[in-house]
Structures are given as structure tokens and as C-alpha cells.
C-alpha positions as CSV (number, residue, x, y, z in Angstrom):
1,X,0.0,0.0,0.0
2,X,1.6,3.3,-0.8
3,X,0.9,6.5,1.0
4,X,3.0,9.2,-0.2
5,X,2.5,12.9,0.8
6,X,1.6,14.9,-2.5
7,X,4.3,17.7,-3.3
8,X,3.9,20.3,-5.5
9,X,5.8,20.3,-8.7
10,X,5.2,23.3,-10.4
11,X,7.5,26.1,-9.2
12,X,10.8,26.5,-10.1
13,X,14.2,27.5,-8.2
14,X,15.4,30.7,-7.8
15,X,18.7,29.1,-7.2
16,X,19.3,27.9,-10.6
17,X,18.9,32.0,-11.9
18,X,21.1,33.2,-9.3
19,X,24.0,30.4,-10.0
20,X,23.8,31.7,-13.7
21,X,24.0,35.1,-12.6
22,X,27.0,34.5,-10.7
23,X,28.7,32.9,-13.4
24,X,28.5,29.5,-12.0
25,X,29.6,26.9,-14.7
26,X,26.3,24.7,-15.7
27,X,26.4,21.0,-15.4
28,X,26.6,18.5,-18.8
29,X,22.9,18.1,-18.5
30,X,20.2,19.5,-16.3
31,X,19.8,17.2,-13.5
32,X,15.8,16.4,-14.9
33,X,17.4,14.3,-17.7
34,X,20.2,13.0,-15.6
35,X,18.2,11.0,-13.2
36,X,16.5,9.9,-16.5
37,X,19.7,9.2,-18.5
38,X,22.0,7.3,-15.6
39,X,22.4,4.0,-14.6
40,X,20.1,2.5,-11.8
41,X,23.4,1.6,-9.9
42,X,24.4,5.3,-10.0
43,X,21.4,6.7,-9.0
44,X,21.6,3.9,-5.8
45,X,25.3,4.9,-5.3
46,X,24.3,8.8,-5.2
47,X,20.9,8.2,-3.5
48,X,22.2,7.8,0.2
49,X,24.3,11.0,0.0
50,X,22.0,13.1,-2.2
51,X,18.4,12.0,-2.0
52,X,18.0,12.3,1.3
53,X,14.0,13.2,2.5
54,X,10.7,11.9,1.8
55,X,9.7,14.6,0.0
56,X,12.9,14.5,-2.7
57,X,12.3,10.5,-3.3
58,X,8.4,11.4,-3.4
59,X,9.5,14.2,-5.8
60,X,12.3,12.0,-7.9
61,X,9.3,9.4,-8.5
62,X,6.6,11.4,-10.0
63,X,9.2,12.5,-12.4
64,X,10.4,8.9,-13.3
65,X,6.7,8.0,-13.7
66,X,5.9,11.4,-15.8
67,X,8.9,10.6,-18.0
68,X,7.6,6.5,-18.6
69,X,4.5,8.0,-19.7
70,X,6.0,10.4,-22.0
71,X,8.2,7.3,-23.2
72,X,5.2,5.2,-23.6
73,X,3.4,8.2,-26.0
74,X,6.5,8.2,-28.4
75,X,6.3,4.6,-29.1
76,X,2.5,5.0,-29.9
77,X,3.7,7.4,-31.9
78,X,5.9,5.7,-33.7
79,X,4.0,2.6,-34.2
80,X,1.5,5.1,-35.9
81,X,4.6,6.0,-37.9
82,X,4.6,9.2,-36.7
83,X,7.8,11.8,-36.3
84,X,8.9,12.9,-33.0
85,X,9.7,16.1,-31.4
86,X,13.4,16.6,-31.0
87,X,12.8,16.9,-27.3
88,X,10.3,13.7,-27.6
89,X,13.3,11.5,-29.7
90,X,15.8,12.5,-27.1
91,X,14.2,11.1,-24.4
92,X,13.7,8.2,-25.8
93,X,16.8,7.6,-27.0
94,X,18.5,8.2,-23.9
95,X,15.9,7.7,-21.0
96,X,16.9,3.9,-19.1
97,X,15.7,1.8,-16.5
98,X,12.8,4.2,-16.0
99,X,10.7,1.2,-14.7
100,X,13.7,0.3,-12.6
101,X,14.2,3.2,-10.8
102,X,10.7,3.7,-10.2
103,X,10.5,0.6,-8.3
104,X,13.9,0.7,-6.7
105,X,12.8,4.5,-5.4
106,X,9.2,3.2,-4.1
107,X,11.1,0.7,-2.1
108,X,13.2,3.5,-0.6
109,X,9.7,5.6,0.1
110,X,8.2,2.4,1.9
111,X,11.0,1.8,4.2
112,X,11.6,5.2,5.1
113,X,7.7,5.5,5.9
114,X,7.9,2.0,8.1
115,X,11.2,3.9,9.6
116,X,9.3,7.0,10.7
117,X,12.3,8.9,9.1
118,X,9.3,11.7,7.9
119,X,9.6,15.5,8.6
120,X,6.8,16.9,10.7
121,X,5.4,18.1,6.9
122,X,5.9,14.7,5.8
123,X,4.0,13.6,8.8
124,X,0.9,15.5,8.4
125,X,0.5,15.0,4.7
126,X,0.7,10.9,5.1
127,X,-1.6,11.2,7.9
128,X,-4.5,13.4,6.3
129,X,-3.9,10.9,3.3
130,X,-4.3,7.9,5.4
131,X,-7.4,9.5,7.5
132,X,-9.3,9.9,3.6
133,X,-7.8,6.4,2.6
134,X,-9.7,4.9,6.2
135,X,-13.0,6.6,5.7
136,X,-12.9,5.3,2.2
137,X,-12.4,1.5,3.1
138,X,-14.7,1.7,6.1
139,X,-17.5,2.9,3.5
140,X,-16.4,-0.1,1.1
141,X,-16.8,-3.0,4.1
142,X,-20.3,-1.5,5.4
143,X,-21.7,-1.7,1.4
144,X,-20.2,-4.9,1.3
145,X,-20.9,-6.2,4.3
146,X,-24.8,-4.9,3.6
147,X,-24.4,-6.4,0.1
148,X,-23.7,-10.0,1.8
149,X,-21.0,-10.2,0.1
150,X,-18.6,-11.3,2.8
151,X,-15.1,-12.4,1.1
152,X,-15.0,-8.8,0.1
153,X,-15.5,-7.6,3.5
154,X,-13.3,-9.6,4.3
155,X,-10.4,-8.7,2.7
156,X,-11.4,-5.0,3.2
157,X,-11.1,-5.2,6.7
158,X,-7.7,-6.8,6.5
159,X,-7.0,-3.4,4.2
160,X,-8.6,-1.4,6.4
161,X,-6.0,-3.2,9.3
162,X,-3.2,-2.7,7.3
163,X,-3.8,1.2,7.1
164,X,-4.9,1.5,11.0
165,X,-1.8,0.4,11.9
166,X,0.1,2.3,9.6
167,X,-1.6,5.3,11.0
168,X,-0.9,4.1,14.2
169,X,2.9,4.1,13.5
170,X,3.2,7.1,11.7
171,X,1.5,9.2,14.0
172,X,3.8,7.6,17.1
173,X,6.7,8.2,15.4
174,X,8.9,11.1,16.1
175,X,9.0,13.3,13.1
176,X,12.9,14.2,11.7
177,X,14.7,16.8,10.0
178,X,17.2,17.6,7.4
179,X,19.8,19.8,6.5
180,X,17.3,23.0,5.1
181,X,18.5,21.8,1.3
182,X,17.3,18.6,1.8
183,X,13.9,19.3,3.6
184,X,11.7,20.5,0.7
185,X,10.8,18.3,-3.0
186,X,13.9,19.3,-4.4
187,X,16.4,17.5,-6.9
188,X,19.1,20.4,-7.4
189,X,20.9,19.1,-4.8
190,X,21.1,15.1,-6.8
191,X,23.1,15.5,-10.1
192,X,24.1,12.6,-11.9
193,X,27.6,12.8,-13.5
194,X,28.3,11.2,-17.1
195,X,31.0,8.7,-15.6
196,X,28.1,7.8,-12.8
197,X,29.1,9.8,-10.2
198,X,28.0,13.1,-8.6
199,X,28.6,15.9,-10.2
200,X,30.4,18.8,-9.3
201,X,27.1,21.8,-10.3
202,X,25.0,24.6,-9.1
203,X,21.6,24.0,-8.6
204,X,19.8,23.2,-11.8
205,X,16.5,21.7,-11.0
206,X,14.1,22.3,-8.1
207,X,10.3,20.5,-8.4
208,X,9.7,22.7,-5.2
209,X,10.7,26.4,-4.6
210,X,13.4,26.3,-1.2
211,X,16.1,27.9,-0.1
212,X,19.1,27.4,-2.2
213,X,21.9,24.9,-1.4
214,X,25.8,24.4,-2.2
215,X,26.8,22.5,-5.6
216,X,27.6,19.0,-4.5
217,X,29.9,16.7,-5.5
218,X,30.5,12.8,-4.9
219,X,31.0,11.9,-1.1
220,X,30.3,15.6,0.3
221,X,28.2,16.7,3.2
């Protein structure tokens, strides 16, 4: 059962303007088409050091998911014989493991919510999805239950069990924190380098407006 706090992907970093503006030398590739581009060993190698809250993996896996849809339209396309975009042929010429990666990062996501290893943010935002989630399944075992229809009650109250004491857990569990670059749904902070290794870069890619952080490099702080 996954239970991930919803983010919000649609600002951008002021950072990534101010590096610029400072004359900060860019990275290879912006760090969205890195964590599409590496290896799922480098992105497991870099993860520990780089992809460190809730909220970045949460972040790092709507993106993977958003790219294997976009992967999945170009080869409709081209089984219609259609031409891609440049930006469409790109990506799917270099994208890899996207299926991979998304299931290695759930993984990560599930353990660090079985850990308690959630901000007090992180917190709240799995616990108001799990009170909806709850209220949902109770309403499913009454119909069924009313239905006569008992091996579906049944295993809705095992679901409904399930998520109790996952509520249970998170909500006893003493909420963490980060160093500030690490605390919002961020990814400048995780750059991929070509020889799969962390990058030396400024910040290039934010899915959540936060305070800016350092460029990073393989094995730092």
C-alpha cells in the first residue's frame, strides 16, 4: 500500500537563476534528464548522499513515472509511424531503466515510511492521506458487508487493518529533520555525473521552490 505525501511540482528554483547570474559553470545536462539518462546503480550509489528526505524521493518518483508516460506516447507514436519532437526522440533515445528506478525509489519511500524517518510536513501530509484512505475503506466493508457479500469484506477489513496500523505508526513516530537543502521536494541538490558519479554543479532543477543549497559533489556533506 503506498501512502505518499503529495508535493507540488510546479514552481521552479530561484537558485538555478542566481547560480547563472553569478557565473557558475552549468552542469553537462540539467539534473531532470540525468536521473532519466544514468544507470540505476548510479542513481543507488548517489541516493544515500543526495536523495536524502521523503519529499525529494516522493519528488524524484513522479518524475520517473511522468517521464515513462512520455516514453510510452512516443512509441505510440511511432507505431503510428509518426515523427517525434526533437525533445520527444531525445528522451527516448536516452531515458533507461525508467521502470527500474521507479521501483527501486518506491522501495526506498516504503522503508523510510515503516522507519518514521518523515519530517513533521511529511508527517501531516501521510496522515491526512491515510485518515481519507480509512474513511474510504470503512465505507467499502459496510456496502459490502450490507451487500452479503462477505469475502469482500473480508479482505477490506484486513486493508482497512493494514492502514490502522500504519496510521498508528506514523502518527507515534517522532517526526525528523534535514539539513534546510534537503527538507523540501527538491532535486538540485542530486546530479548525476556522465562517468556515474555526482557531479560537481549549481543547482539546476528544483520540483519545489526552497532555499538554495551548495553545488555537491560525490561523497560531500
Amino acid at each position: 500500500m503506498h501512502v505518499f505525501p503529495a508535493v507540488d511540482t510546479s514552481a521552479a528554483d530561484a537558485a538555478a537563476a542566481a547560480a547563472a547570474a553569478a557565473g557558475a559553470a552549468p552542469s553537462a545536462a540539467p539534473a531532470e534528464e540525468q536521473v532519466l539518462t544514468c544507470t540505476l546503480e548510479a542513481l543507488q550509489k548517489a541516493a544515500p548522499r543526495r536523495l536524502v528526505s521523503f519529499s525529494q524521493k516522493q519528488a524524484l518518483l513522479r518524475h520517473l513515472k511522468a517521464a515513462a508516460a512520455r516514453v510510452a506516447d512516443c512509441e505510440a507514436k511511432l507505431a503510428r509511424l509518426e515523427t517525434l519532437t526533437d525533445d520527444g526522440q531525445r528522451l527516448y533515445d536516452t531515458a533507461t531503466s525508467l521502470a527500474e528506478k521507479t521501483t527501486w525509489v518506491t522501495a526506498q519511500m516504503e522503508a523510510q515510511l515503516e522507519a518514521g524517518q518523515l519530517t513533521k510536513a511529511e508527517q501531516e501530509a501521510v496522515l491526512s492521506q491515510l485518515a481519507a484512505k480509512v474513511s474510504d475503506a470503512q465505507a467499502a466493508a459496510a456496502a459490502a458487508k450490507a451487500e452479503g457479500k462477505d469475502a469482500k469484506a473480508q479482505k477490506l477489513d484486513g486493508v482497512l487493518a493494514t492502514m490502522l496500523a500504519r496510521r498508528d505508526a506514523v502518527a507515534g513516530a517522532k517526526p525528523v529533520t534535514h539539513a534546510v537543502k534537503y527538507e523540501k521536494a527538491r532535486l538540485d541538490v542530486f546530479v548525476v555525473g556522465t562517468k556515474s558519479r555526482l557531479a560537481l554543479s549549481p543547482p539546476t532543477f528544483a520540483l519545489n521552490a526552497g532555499a538554495a543549497s551548495a553545488p555537491c559533489a560525490a561523497g560531500g556533506a
